[in-house]
N, C-alpha and C positions, 0 to 999 in steps of 0.2 A: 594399070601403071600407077594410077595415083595411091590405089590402095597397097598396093608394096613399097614406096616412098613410104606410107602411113607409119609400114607396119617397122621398115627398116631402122625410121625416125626415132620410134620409141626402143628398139630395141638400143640404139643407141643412146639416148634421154636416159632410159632405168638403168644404165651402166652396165650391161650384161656383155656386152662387148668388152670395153676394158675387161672387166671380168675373167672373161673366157683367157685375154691377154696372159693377164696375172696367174692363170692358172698352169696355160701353157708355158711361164717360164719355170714356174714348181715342178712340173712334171718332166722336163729338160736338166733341173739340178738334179734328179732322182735317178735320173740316164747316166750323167754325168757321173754319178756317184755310183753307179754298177749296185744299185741296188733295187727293190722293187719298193712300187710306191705305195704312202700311206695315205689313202682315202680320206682323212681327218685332213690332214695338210692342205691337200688339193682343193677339200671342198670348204675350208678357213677360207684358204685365196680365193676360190670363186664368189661364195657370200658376203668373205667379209670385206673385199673391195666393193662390192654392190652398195654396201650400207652405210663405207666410206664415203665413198664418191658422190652419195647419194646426198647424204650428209652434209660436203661439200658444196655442191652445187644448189639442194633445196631449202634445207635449212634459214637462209639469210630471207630467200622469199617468202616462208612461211608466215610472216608478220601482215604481208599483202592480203587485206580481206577479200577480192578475187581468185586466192592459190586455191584455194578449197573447193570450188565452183565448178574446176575445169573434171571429170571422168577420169582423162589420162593423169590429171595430177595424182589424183585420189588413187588411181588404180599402183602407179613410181610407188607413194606412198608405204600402203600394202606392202607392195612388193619387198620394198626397203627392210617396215619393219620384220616380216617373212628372215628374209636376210640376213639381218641382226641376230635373231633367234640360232638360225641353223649354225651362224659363223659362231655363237654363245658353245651351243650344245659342242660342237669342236673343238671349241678353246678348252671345256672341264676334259675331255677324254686323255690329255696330256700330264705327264708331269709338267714339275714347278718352274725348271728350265726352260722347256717351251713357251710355256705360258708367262713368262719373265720376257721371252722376246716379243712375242706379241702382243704384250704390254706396252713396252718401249715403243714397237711400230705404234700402237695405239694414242699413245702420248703424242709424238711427231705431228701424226695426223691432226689429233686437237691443235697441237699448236699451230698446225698450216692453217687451219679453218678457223679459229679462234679469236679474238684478241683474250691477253690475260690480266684477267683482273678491270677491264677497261683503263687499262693505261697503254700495254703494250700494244699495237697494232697483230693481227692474225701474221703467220709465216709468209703466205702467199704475199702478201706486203710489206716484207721484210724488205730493203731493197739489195738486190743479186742473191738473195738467197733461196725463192722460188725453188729454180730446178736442182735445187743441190737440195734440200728436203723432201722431194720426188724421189730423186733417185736414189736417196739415204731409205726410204721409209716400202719402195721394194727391192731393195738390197733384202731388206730385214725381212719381209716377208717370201719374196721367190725363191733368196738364197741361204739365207743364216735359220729361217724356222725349219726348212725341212731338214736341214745338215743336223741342227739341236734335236730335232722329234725324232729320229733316227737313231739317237743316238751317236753320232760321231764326234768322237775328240775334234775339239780345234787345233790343228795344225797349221805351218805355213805356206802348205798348200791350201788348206780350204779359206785360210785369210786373201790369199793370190787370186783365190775363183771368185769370191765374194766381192773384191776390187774389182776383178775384171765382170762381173754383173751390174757393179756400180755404175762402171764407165760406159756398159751397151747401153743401160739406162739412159744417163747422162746423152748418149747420142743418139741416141732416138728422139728426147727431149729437145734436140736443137731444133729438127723441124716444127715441134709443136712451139717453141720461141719465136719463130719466126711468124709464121702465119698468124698467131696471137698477138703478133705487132699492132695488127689492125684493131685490137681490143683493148689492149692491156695502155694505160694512161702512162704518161713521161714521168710520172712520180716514181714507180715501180721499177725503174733503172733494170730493167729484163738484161738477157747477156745480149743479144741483136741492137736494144737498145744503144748501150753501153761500149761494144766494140764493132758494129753493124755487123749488116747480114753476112758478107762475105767472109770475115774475120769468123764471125762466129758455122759459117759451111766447114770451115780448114778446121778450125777447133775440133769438132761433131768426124772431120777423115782420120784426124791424129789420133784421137779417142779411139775411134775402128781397126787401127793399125795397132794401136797397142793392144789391140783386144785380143788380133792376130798376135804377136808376138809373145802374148800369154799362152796363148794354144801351142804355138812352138815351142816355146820355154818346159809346157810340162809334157808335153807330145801327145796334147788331147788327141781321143783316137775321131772326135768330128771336124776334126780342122777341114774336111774340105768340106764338109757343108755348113761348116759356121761361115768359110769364107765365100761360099756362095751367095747366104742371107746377109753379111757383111757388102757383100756388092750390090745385093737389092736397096739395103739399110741407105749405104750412102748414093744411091740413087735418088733414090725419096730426097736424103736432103740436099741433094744437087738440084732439084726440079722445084724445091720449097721457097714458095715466095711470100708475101702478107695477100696479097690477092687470091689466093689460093680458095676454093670453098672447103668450108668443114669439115665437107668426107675424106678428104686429102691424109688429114691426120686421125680424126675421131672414126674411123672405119680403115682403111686404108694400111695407113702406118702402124695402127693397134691389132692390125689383123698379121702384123710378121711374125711376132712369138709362137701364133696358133698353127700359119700355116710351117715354120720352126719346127715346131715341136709332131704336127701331121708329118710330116716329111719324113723327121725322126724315126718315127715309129714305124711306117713302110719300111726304111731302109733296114729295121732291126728285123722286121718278118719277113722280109723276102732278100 
């Protein structure tokens, strides 16, 4: 038992989870789009959220003459730079379009994780503007690279899909605002912060109900299993508290896109 907590730990820690997440919402735009998918795209999103996140999260502790000491760091590490590489060797295989947007995503990113110049504070410390550069930055990568890599004109429909990815984002994100109550300091003005929990539960249904009224509006042909995972979605964030443990969201709530997108794919072969 303890050694599957271990192993669970890390796979979450090396971000392969989110990962898988990220991947599963690229291969749900590809569905969406009636067309078949580009293995570059998918495996960007898989890797290059790894090296993100990873990024993210280890980078600031790197300074710590102890981070080096630990096996599992060194092995994140690796993996990381692994990761980087593969999401590289993806990024050349596109045109200049493509790679223009996952530039942009890339930029975002630094600036979440950053400060610039040592003047400005990193994004994450922005204050209220956290979950809106989350949900900006894989808009860009689940929804607008594959639509680009594809090749498809921008219209105002896939600007309609691309909102309405913004906003699943955005509520999915309210649960992880909440629970991150417990972490995140009163300087960072978070949106639970800012408007509390309750305010920000109704925020994260309204978000979900628009997402549905997208699907009606263009007569997505998954409207009832988007409204399915929509019922799971605001479940999760009806049950989301700050006392909540980790796995709640960092396993849990990152595991709906994949099982989303598993679903998907049953329902197209059988």
């Amino acid at each position: 038992m303890a050694i599957g907590k271990q192993i669970i730990d890390f796979y979450i820690a090396s971000s392969m989870h989110v990962a898988l997440a990220a991947c599963g919402l690229i291969l749900i735009t590809f569905s969406g789009l009636n067309t078949s998918y580009d293995a570059s795209v998918a495996a960007f999103g898989f890797f290059g959220t790894i090296a993100a996140y990873n990024t993210i999260k280890y980078v600031p502790l790197i300074t710590s003459k102890n981070w080096f000491h630990s096996p599992r760091n060194g092995l994140i590490g690796c993996i990381s730079l692994s990761a980087f590489g593969a999401a590289l060797y993806c990024f050349l295989q596109w045109d200049r379009t493509a790679q223009m947007v996952a530039i942009v995503a890339f930029l975002f990113t630094l600036g979440y994780s950053f400060p610039f110049f040592g003047r400005l504070h990193s994004g994450r410390n922005w204050v209220g503007y956290k979950i809106f550069l989350v949900a900006l930055c894989w808009t860009l990568v689940t929804y607008m690279l594959p639509v680009v890599a594809i090749g498809f004109s921008i219209s105002i429909k896939i600007l309609l899909l691309a909102f309405q990815r913004f906003i699943l984002v955005y509520a999915l994100m309210c649960s992880f605002e909440i629970i991150d109550m417990q972490f995140d300091t009163l300087i960072l003005k978070t949106l639970p912060q800012r408007i509390g929990v309750n305010k920000t539960k109704q925020l994260g249904y309204f978000l979900l109900v628009l997402f549905l009224a997208i699907d009606v509006t263009i007569q997505n042909q998954w409207l009832f299993l988007d409204l399915f995972f929509v019922v799971i979605t605001a479940n999760f964030l009806y049950f989301s508290h700050e006392k909540r443990s980790k796995y709640y969201t960092s396993f849990w709530v990152e595991s709906i896109p994949i099982f989303w997108w598993l679903v998907q794919k049953m329902l197209i072969y059988f």
